[in-house]
N, C-alpha and C positions, 0 to 999 in steps of 0.2 A: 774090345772093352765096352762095359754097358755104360760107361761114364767116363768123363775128360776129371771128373774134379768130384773125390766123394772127401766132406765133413765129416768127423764123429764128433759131434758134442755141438751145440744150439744155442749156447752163451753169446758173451761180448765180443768173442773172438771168433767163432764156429760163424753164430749166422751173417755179419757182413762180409765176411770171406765167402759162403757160398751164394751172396747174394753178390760180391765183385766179379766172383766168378762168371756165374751167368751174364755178368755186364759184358765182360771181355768174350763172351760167342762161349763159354764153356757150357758142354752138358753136364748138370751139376745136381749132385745128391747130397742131402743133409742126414744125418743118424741122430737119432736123439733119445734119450731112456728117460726120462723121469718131463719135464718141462723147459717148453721154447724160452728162452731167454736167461736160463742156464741158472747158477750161484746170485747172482745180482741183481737179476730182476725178482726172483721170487722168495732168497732167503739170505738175500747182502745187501746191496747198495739201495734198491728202490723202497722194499719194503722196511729198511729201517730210517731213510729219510722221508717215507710218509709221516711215519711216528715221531720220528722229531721234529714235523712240521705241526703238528699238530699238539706238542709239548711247549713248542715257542707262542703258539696262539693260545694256548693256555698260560702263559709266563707273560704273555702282551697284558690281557685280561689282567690280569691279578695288579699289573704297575699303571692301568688305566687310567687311575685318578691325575699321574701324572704328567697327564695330555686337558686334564679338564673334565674330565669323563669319568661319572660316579655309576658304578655299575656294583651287582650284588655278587653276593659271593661262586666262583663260578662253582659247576661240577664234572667231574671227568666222568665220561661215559667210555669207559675201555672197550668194552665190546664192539660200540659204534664208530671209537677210532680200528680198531681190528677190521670189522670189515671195509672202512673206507681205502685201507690198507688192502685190503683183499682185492676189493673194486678196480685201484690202479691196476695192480698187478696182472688181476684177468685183459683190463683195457690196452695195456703194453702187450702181451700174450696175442691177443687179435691182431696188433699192429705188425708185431712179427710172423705171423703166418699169412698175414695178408702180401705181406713185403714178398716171401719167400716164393707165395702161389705165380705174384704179379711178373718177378722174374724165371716164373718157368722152375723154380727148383723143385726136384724130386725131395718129398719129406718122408721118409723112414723112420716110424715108434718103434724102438726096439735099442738093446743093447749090441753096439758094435766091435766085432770078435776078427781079429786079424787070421787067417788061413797061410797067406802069404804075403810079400812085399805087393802085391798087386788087386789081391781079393779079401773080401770082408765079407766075413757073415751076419747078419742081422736077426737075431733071438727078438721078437714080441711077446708081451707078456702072456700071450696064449699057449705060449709056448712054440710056436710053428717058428721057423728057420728060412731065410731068401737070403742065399749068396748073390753077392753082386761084385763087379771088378773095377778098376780104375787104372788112368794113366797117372794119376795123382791123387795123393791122399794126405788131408790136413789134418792131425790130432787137434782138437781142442777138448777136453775132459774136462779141463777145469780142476778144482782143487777143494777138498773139505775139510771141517774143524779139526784140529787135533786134538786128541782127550788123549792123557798119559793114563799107565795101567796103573797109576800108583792111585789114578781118580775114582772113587766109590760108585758104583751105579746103581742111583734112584732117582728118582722122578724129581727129587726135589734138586738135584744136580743135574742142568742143562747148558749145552753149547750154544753157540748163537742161534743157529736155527731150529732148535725147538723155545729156544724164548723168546721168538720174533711169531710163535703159533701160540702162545697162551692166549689166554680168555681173558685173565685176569692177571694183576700186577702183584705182587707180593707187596708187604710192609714194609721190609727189609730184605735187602739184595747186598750178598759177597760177589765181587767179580775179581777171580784171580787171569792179571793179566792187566797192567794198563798199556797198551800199543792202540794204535787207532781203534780200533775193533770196540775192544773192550772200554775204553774212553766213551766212545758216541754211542753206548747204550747204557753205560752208565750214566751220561749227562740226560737221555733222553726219560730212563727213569728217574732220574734226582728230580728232573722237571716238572715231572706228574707225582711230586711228592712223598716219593720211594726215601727210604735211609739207608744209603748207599753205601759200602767202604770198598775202596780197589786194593788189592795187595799186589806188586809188582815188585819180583827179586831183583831186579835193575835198581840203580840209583836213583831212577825219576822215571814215571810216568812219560810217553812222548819221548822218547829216545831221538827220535829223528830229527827233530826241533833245534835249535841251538836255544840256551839255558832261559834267556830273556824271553823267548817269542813263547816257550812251554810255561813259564812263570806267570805269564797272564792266565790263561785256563785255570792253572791250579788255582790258583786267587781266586778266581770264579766259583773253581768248583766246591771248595772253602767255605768262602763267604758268603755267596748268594744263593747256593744247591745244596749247603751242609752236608758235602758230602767228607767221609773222613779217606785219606790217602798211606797208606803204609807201604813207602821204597823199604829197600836193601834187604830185606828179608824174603825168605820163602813160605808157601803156606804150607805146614803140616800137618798131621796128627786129623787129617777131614776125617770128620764122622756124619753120618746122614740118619735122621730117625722122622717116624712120620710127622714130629711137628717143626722139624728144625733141623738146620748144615750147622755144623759147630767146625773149630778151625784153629791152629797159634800160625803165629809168623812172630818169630823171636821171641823176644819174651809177653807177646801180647795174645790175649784169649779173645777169640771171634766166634761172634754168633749171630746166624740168621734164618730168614723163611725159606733162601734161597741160593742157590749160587750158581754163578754163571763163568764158565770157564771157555775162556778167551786166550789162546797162548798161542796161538800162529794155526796155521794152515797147512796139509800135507795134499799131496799132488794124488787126483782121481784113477787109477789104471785099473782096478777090477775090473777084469770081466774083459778086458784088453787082450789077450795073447799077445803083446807086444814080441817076443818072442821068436813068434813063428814068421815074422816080418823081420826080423835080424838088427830090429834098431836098439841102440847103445841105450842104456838106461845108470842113472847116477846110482851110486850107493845111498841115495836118500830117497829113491825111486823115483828122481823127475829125468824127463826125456833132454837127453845128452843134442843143442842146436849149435848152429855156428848162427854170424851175426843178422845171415838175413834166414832165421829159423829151419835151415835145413837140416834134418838129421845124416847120419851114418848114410841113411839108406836115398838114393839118389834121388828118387819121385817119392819121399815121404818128408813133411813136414811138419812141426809142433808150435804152435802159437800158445799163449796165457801162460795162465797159472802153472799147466802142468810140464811146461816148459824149464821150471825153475827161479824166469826172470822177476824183473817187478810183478808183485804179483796187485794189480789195478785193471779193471774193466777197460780203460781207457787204453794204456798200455797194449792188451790184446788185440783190441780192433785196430790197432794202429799198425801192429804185427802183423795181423790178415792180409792187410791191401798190398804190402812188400812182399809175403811170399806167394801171394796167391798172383800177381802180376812176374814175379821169378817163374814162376811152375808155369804159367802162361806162352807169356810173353820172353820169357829167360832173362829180362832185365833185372839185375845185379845192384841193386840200390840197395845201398846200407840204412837200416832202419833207422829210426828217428832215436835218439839218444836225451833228449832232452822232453821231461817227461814232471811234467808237474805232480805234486800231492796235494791231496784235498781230504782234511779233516772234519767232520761236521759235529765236532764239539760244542758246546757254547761256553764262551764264544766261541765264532767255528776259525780255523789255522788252517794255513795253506803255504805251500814253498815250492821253489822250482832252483835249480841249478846249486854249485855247493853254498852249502850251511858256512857262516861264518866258524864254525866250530873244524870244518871237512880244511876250510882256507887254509888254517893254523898248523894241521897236519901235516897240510903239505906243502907247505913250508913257502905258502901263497903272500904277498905283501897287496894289501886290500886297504881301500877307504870304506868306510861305512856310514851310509845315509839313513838317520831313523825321522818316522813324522807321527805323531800322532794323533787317534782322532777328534781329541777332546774340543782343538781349537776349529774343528771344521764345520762351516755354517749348515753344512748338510747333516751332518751327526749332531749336533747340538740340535737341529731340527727335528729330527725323529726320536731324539733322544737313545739315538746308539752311541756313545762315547767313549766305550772301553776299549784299549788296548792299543798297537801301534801297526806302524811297516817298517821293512828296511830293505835297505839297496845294498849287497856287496858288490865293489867294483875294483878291479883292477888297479893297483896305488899308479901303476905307471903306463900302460893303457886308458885307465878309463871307462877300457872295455866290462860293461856288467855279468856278472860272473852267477850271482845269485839274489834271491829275495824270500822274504820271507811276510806274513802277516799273519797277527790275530789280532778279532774283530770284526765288525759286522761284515756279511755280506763278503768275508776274506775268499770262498771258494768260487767267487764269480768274478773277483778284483784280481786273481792271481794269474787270469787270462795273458791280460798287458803283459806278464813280466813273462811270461812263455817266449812271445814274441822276442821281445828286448835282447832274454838271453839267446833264443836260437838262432836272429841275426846279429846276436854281436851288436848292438846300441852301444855306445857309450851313456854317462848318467848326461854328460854336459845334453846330449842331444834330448835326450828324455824331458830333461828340465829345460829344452827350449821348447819342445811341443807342447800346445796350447792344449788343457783341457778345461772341457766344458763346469761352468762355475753355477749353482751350487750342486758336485755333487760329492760323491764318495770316493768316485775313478781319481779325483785331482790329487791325492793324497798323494800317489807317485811322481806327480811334478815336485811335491812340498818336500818328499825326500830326498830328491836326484837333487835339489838347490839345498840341501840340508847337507850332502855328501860334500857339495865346494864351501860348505859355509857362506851360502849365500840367502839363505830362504827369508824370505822379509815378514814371514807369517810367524818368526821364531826367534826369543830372544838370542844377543850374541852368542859365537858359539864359547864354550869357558877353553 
């Protein structure tokens, strides 16, 4: 074999897998056709929270005055946020080929084509061909926009990653689809002063949320981003003409510069021959694993997105280090289950374990702990006050089961509660650990003493 360990695909999942590999003594090949760092670093996760960071420094500015601070009217330079956008991306890109050189891995530009369970072709864009073979092989492909055929095609109708390469922002933006996706680029243009409407054939926006933690956002996005919200309806009758997307959902007439269609994600296999390798493939075309990612085929495995599972950057890499130490080492560790979400809305949301909504299902008896931030000397300081946390806990346990937040800073505060639920804390114990006073993290102490009815920052409970 010319290799212990070949990757196809260079994402969040692809390159710490062939970069664990080579930790563990493997001779290790990575495939990759388009760009290192896969969906997320060049047209998901990275480069649309440059832009959002860059819509909150513009939304700081504008509420300046009150901090004391008399500043003139700001101006959005999109171009200049676009390439500062650009800049990360290239600078992460470096970071990963430098990683990959450092540990010895083989990097192959090209599309990687299955021959057998053992050997893979590799097409470059030149055209030219280099078979290579392996004792192991790890799918990561990754996963792209879904656009239905019912969806018009023109320029002025774009999926996330050709509206994550505009130049310039439109007036007005339709985005059919509120799931995270379509949420965090509608709030990031509501911010830069876009007039935004999301139409989502669900009940609500944020489905994953339980009803109170999504009801903050929409407030938000409401009142302070004017953005307008239309559930339960579908959007029909799309028409596209060169100055404008026209649109109904029920009985309401939509129209705008643009639309952005956001509806989930389908699993990446062109150009795959999955086939000639013999591995199971679902009737939705995502690769058929068991729990620690192995497929059908004995020495082939499938991490991320195109795997079918949670489909999160984070989730994938966490999938590499299990099956790429199984394929190694034959160690049999069941992957990690407990797998936070992280929304960068504004305000941004975050949750890890079941939703008070998932408890009730299942037929779970829970106490629940809510704290919010308004009374906390550290948010009344920076003046972030909107929104809450909460603690689901076990009624008869104790044991924390789930959490949720929205609120400043909720996608770096949601850390603690990973922990809490993957060992099993109790709230009593959470609410005996000390945290550090004044900041944002203590909120989770105010809730876990909120859960016994004990928090002394908080009138009785009713």
């Amino acid at each position: 074999m010319d290799f212990d360990v070949i990757v196809i695909g260079a994402g969040p999942g692809g390159y710490p897998a062939a970069i664990k590999a080579a930790q563990l003594g493997a001779k290790t090949a990575i495939i990759e056709r388009e760009w290192l760092g896969g969906t997320c670093l060049n047209c998901g996760c990275i480069p649309t929270k440059t832009l959002i960071a860059g819509a909150e420094v513009y939304q700081k500015i504008l509420h300046a005055k009150s901090f004391g601070i008399n500043v003139g009217k700001p101006e959005i330079d999109y171009p200049a946020m676009v390439k500062r956008k650009d800049d990360v991306i290239a600078t992460q890109q470096k970071g990963i080929d430098y990683l990959l050189n450092a540990h010895g891995v083989t990097l192959l530009e090209g599309t990687g084509s299955f021959r057998d369970a053992n050997t893979v072709a590799v097409k470059s864009t030149d055209g030219s061909t280099k078979t290579i073979t392996g004792k192991n092989i790890i799918i990561a492909t990754g996963s792209t926009s879904t656009v239905p055929g019912f969806i018009p095609k023109h320029e002025r109708i774009v999926e996330s990653r050709a509206f994550l390469e505009l130049k310039e922002l439109p007036e007005t933006l339709l985005v059919l689809g509120g799931g995270y996706i379509g949420s965090e680029l509608a709030c990031m243009a509501a911010g830069l002063g876009v007039k935004v409407t999301i139409v989502e054939l669900l009940p609500d926006i944020l489905m994953l949320l339980d009803k109170d933690v999504r009801q903050v956002v929409k407030k938000h996005m409401k009142s302070e981003l004017g953005m307008t919200l239309v559930t339960g309806d579908a959007m029909a009758d799309i028409q596209a003409t060169d100055k404008s997307v026209t649109a109904t959902a029920g009985e309401k007439t939509l129209e705008a510069d643009m639309l952005l269609v956001s509806i989930g994600r389908s699993p990446v296999t062109d150009g795959l021959n999955i086939e000639a390798a013999g591995v199971n493939v679902s009737d939705r075309g995502y690769v058929e694993v068991d729990e620690l990612s192995r497929t059908n085929v004995p020495n082939i495995y499938c991490i991320g997105d195109v795997s079918g599972r949670m489909q999160l950057a984070h989730a994938a890499t966490s999938q590499a280090m299990y099956a790429v130490e199984h394929a190694i080492k034959g160690e049999e560790k069941i992957e990690e289950v407990v797998i936070p979400g992280v929304i960068f809305t504004s305000p941004e949301v975050a949750l890890v374990g079941h939703t008070e909504e998932e408890c009730e299902k299942l037929g779970l008896s829970v106490n629940i702990g809510k704290f919010h931030f308004k009374p906390l000397g550290k948010a009344q300081a920076a003046n972030e006050t909107e929104g809450f946390v909460k603690i689901i806990a076990d009624k008869e346990t104790d044991r924390i089961l789930g959490a949720q937040c929205a609120g400043p800073h909720a996608t770096d505060l949601i850390s603690e509660m990973v922990v809490a639920v993957r060992e099993e804390i109790t709230a009593e114990e959470l609410g005996n650990t000390v945290h550090a006073h004044p900041t944002f993290a203590e909120i989770w102490m105010e809730a876990a003493h909120a859960l016994h009815k004990g928090c002394v920052h908080a009138p009785p409970a009713r």
